[in-house]
C-alpha positions as CSV (number, residue, x, y, z in Angstrom):
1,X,90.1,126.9,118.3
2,X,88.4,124.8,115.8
3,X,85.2,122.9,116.9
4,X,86.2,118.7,115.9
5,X,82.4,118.1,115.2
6,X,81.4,120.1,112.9
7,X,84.7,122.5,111.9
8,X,83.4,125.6,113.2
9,X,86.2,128.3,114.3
10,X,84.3,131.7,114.9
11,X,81.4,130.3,117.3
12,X,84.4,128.4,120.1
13,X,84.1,129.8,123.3
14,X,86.3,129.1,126.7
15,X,83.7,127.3,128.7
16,X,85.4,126.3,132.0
17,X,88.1,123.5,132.6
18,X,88.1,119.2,133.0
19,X,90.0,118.1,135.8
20,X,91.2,114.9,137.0
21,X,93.7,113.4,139.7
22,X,96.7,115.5,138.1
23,X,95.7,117.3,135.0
24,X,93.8,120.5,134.4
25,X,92.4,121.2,130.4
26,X,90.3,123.6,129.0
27,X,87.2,123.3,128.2
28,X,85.4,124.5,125.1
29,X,81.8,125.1,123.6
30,X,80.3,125.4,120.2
31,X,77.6,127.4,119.8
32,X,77.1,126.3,116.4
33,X,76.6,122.2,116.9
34,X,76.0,122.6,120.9
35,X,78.6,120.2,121.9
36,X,81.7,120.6,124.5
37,X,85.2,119.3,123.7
38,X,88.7,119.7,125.0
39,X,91.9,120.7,122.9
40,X,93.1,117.6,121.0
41,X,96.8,117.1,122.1
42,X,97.0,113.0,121.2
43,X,97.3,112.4,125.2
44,X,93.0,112.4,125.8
45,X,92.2,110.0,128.6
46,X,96.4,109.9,130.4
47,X,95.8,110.6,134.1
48,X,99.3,112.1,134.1
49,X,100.2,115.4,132.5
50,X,101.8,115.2,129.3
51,X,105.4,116.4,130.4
52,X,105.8,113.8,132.8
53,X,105.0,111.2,130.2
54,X,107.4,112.8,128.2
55,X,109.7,112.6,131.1
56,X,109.4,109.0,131.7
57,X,109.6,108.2,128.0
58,X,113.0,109.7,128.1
59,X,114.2,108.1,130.9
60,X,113.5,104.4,129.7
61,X,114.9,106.1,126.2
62,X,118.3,106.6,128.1
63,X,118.5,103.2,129.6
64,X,116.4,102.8,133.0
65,X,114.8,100.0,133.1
66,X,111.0,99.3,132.5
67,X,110.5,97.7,136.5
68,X,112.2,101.1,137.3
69,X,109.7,103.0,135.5
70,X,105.9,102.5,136.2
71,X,103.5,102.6,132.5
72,X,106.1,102.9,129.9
73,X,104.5,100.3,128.1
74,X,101.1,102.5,128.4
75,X,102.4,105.2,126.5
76,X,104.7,103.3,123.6
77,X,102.4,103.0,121.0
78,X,101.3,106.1,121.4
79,X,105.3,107.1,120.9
80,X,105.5,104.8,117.9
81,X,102.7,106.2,116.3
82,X,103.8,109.7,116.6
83,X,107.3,108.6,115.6
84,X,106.7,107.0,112.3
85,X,105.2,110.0,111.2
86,X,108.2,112.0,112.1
87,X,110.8,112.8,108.6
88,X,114.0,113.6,110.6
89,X,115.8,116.1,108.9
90,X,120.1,115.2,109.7
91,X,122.0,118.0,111.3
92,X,125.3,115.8,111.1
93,X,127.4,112.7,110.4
94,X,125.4,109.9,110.4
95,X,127.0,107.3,112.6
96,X,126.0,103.4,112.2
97,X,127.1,100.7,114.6
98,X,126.4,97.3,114.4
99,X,125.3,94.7,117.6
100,X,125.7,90.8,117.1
101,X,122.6,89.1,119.7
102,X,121.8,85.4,119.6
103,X,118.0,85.0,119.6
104,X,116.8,81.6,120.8
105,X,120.1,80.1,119.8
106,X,120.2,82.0,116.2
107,X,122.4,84.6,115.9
108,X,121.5,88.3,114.1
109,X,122.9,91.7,113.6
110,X,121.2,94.6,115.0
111,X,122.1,97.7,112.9
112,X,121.4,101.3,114.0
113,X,121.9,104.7,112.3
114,X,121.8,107.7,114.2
115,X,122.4,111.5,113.6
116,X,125.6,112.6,115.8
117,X,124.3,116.1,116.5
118,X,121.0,115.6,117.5
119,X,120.9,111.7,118.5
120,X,118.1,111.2,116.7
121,X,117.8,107.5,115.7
122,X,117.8,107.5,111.7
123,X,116.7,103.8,110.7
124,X,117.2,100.3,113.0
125,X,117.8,97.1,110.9
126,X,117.3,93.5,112.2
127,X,119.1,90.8,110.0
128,X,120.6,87.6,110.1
129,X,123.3,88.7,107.8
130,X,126.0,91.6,107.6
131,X,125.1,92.0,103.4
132,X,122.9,93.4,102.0
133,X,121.0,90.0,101.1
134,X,119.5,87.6,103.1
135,X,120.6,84.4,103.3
C-alpha cells in the first residue's frame, strides 16, 4: 500500500478498520508522515458497499426505472467519469441503430453504436440530421 500524502510504500501498516451503516474498510498508517488513510477505490464517502452500487447501476442500465431505483442519480457522475476514461477495445461486429425522438416539437436522430459480443456501448450521436452534416 502506498501512503497518498507523502508516497511512502515500506512504512504502511494495517491499523484497524472504518465502519459505517453498511461498509467495513481498512484502515492504514504511515509511520513516515503520521497520518491515517483508507484504500482509494473512487467510492470514499458511499454509505453503500460498492457492489451494490454496481448493482443498481446495472439495473437502471437494463431499463428499470429511476422511481424504481433509490440514488442512481447519486452515483452517475461518478459512472461518467469512470466511463470516459474507459478505451473499449471491440470483441465483435459493431452494430448501429438509429432512433427518431421529437424534442419540444423538433425532431432528432438518436444514433448508437454498440459492440455485439460484449454490449458495450461504442459512441452515442445526437443530431438533427441523418448525414453527416448539420443542417
Amino acid at each position: 500500500m502506498i501512503c497518498p500524502y507523502c508516497k511512502e510504500e515500506k512504512d504502511v501498516i494495517k491499523r484497524g478498520t472504518r465502519k459505517n451503516k453498511f461498509v467495513k474498510k481498512q484502515q492504514y498508517w504511515c509511520n513516515k508522515c503520521k497520518k491515517s488513510f483508507i484504500e482509494h477505490d473512487g467510492f470514499e464517502g458511499m454509505t453503500y458497499p460498492k457492489e451494490i452500487i454496481a448493482k443498481t447501476l446495472h439495473l437502471y442500465v437494463d431499463g428499470l426505472s429511476l422511481s424504481k431505483i433509490r440514488g442512481v442519480k447519486k452515483y452517475a457522475n461518478l459512472i461518467s467519469k469512470f466511463e470516459s476514461n474507459l478505451k473499449p477495445k471491440v470483441k465483435g461486429r459493431v452494430h448501429t441503430d438509429e432512433v427518431y425522438v421529437k424534442v419540444k416539437g423538433k425532431g432528432y436522430y438518436s444514433i448508437n453504436s454498440i459492440d455485439s459480443k460484449t454490449k458495450c456501448n461504442l459512441v452515442t450521436t445526437f443530431t438533427r440530421s441523418q448525414s453527416r452534416k448539420e443542417n
